[in-house]
N, C-alpha and C positions, 0 to 999 in steps of 0.2 A: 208476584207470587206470594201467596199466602203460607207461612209458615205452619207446621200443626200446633206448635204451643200458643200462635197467635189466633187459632179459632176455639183455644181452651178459656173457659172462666176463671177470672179468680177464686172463684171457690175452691176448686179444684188445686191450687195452688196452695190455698190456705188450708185446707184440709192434710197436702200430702208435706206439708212445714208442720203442721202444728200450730199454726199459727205467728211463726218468727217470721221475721221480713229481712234479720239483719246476724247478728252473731257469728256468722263463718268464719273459718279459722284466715284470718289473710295471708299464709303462708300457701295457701289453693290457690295461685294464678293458675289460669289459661291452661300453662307449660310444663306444671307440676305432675310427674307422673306417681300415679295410685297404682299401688299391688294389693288383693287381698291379703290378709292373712287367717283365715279361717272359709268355714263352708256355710252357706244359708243355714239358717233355722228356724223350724218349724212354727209360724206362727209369727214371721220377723216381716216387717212392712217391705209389701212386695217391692217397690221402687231400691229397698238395701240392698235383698236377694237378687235382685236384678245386676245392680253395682259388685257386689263380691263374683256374682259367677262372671263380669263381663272384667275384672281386674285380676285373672289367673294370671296375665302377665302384666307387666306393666301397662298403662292406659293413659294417655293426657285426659286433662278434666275437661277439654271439649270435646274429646272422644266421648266422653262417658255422655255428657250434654246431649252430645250429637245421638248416641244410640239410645238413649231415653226418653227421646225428644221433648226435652226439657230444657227451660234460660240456662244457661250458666249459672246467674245466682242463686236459681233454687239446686242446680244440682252441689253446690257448694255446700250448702245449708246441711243437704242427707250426707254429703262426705264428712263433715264436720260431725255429724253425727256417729258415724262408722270410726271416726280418727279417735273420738274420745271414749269410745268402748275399746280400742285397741283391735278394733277389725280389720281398718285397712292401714297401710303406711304410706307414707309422701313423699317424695324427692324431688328435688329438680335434675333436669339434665346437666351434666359433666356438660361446662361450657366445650367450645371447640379450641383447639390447642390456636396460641396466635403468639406472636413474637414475646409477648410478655409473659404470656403462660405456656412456655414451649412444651411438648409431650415427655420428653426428655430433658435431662439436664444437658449442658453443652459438657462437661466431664464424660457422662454416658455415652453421647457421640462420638468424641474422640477418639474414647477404650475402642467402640465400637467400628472405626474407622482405621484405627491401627491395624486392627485385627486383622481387619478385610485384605490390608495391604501386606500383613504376612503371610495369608495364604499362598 
């Protein structure tokens, strides 16, 4: 199966970078979730306006890839772009709670479990 970005030219790719091949911020993995924070405007390269109206909530940066049908590393490039005007913000996800990083403290459970018992 042929992917769409893989029956795209480079041109096409050079033209919608500007010309960068490289620069992106590396704090953009994969897993980093994008929220806009603003609304398209008028006259802003349609692949941004794309990216802010499709980050009204949170969006992994292969979500974004994926619904743009665009590499990963170009769509890095146009987030990096939007990060440094302050259009959109980045996070990673809140790892999942595991023995080391409990949800709670083991104090909070205790209070917690006293509690229950004097019901």
């Amino acid at each position: 199966m042929i992917r769409p970005h893989q029956q795209e030219g480079p041109d096409r790719f050079y033209v919608i970078t500007s010309g960068r091949s490289g620069g992106a911020d590396e704090s953009l993995d994969a897993v980093a979730l994008i929220v806009a924070e603003s609304e398209p405007v008028p006259g802003m390269q349609s692949e941004h306006a794309r990216i802010l109206r499709l980050c009204r909530s949170p969006t992994a940066v292969v979500e974004v890839s994926a619904h743009l049908r665009l590499p990963v590393a170009i769509t890095r490039i146009l987030l990096t772009d939007l990060l440094d005007t302050g259009q959109i913000t980045a996070r990673h996800p809140r790892p999942a709670p595991s023995p080391a990083r409990p949800l709670a403290s083991p104090d909070v459970l205790e209070k917690v479990l006293v509690a229950l018992h004097n019901l």
